[in-house]
C-alpha positions as CSV (number, residue, x, y, z in Angstrom):
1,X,-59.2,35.4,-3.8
2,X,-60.1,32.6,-6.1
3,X,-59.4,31.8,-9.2
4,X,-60.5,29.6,-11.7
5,X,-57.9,27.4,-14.5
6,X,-60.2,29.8,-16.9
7,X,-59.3,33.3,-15.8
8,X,-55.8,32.0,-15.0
9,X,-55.4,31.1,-18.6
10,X,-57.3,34.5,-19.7
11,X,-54.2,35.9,-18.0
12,X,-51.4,34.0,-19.7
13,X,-53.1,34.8,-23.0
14,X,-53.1,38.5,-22.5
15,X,-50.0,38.9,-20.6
16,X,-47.9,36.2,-23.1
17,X,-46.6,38.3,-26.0
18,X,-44.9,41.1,-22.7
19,X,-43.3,37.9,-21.0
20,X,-40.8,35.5,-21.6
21,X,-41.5,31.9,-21.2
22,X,-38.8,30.5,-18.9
23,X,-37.3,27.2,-18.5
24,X,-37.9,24.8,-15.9
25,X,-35.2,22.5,-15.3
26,X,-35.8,18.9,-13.7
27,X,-32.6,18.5,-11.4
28,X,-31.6,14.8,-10.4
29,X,-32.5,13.2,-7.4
30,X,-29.7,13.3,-4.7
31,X,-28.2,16.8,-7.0
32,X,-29.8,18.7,-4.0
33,X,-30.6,16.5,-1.8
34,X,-32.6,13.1,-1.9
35,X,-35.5,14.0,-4.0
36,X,-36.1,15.6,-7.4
37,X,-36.5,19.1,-7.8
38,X,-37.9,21.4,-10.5
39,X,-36.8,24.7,-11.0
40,X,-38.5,27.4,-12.9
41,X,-35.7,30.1,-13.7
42,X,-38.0,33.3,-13.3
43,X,-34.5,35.3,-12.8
44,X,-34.4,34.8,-16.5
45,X,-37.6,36.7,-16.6
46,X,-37.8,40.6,-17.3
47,X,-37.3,42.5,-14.8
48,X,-35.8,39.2,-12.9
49,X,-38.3,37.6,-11.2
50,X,-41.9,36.5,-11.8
51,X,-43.6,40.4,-10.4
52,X,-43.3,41.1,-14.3
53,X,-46.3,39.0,-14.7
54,X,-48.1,40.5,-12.0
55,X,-46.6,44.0,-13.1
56,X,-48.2,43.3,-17.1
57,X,-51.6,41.7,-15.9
58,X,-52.3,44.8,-13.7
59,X,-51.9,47.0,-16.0
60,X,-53.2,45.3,-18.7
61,X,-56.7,44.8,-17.2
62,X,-56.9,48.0,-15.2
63,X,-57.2,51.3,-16.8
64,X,-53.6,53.6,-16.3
65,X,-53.9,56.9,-14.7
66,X,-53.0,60.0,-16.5
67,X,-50.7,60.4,-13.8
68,X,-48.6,57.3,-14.4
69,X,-47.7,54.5,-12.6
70,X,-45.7,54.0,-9.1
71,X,-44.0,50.9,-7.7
72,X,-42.2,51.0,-4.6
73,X,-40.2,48.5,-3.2
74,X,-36.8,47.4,-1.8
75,X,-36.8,44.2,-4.7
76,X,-38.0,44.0,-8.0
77,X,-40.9,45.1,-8.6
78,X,-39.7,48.7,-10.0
79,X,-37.8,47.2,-12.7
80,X,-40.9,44.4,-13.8
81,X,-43.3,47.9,-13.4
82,X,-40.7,49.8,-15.5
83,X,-40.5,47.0,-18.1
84,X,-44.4,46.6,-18.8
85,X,-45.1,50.7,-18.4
86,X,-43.0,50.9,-21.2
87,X,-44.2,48.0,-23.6
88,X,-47.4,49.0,-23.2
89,X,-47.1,52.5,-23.4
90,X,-49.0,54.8,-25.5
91,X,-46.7,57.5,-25.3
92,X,-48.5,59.5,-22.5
93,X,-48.1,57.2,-19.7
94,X,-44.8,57.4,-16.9
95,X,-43.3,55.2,-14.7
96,X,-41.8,56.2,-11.3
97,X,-40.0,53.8,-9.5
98,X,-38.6,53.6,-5.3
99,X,-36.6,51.2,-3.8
100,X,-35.7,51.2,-0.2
């Protein structure tokens, strides 16, 4: 799948007022190792990694079963799918979470 700077930037603008922005840090050259490196601290995200994105764009552009939602996985992605359920919520949707 393709995407276009356009529908990436549709996504930010929906997704932006669920997510945190976090920091990207420009670490020295020879800090680790003999280049520069940039960082972007998505553990500072909700949920702790960068699947809340994901988690808020899916749900944002998709229409929520009256059954809920489900995420299962041995990482994140139940606490980024809790997170959005729950900020967008209109009071009759759940969240079930698994990890393995």
């Amino acid at each position: 799948m393709e995407l276009s700077r356009h529908e990436i930037r549709e996504a930010y603008n929906l997704i932006s007022p669920y997510v945190r922005r976090t920091p990207v840090i420009d670490v020295e050259p020879g800090t680790l190792g003999g280049t520069a490196v940039l960082l972007k601290l998505e553990l500072m995200q909700v949920g702790g990694s960068f699947k809340a994105r994901g988690a808020f764009t899916n749900l944002l552009t998709r229409p929520v079963p009256a059954t809920g939602v489900a995420a299962a996985s041995g990482g994140n992605p139940p606490g980024s799918g809790r997170h959005s359920t729950r900020r967008r919520r209109r009071g009759d949707e759940a969240c079930s979470t698994w990890t393995g």
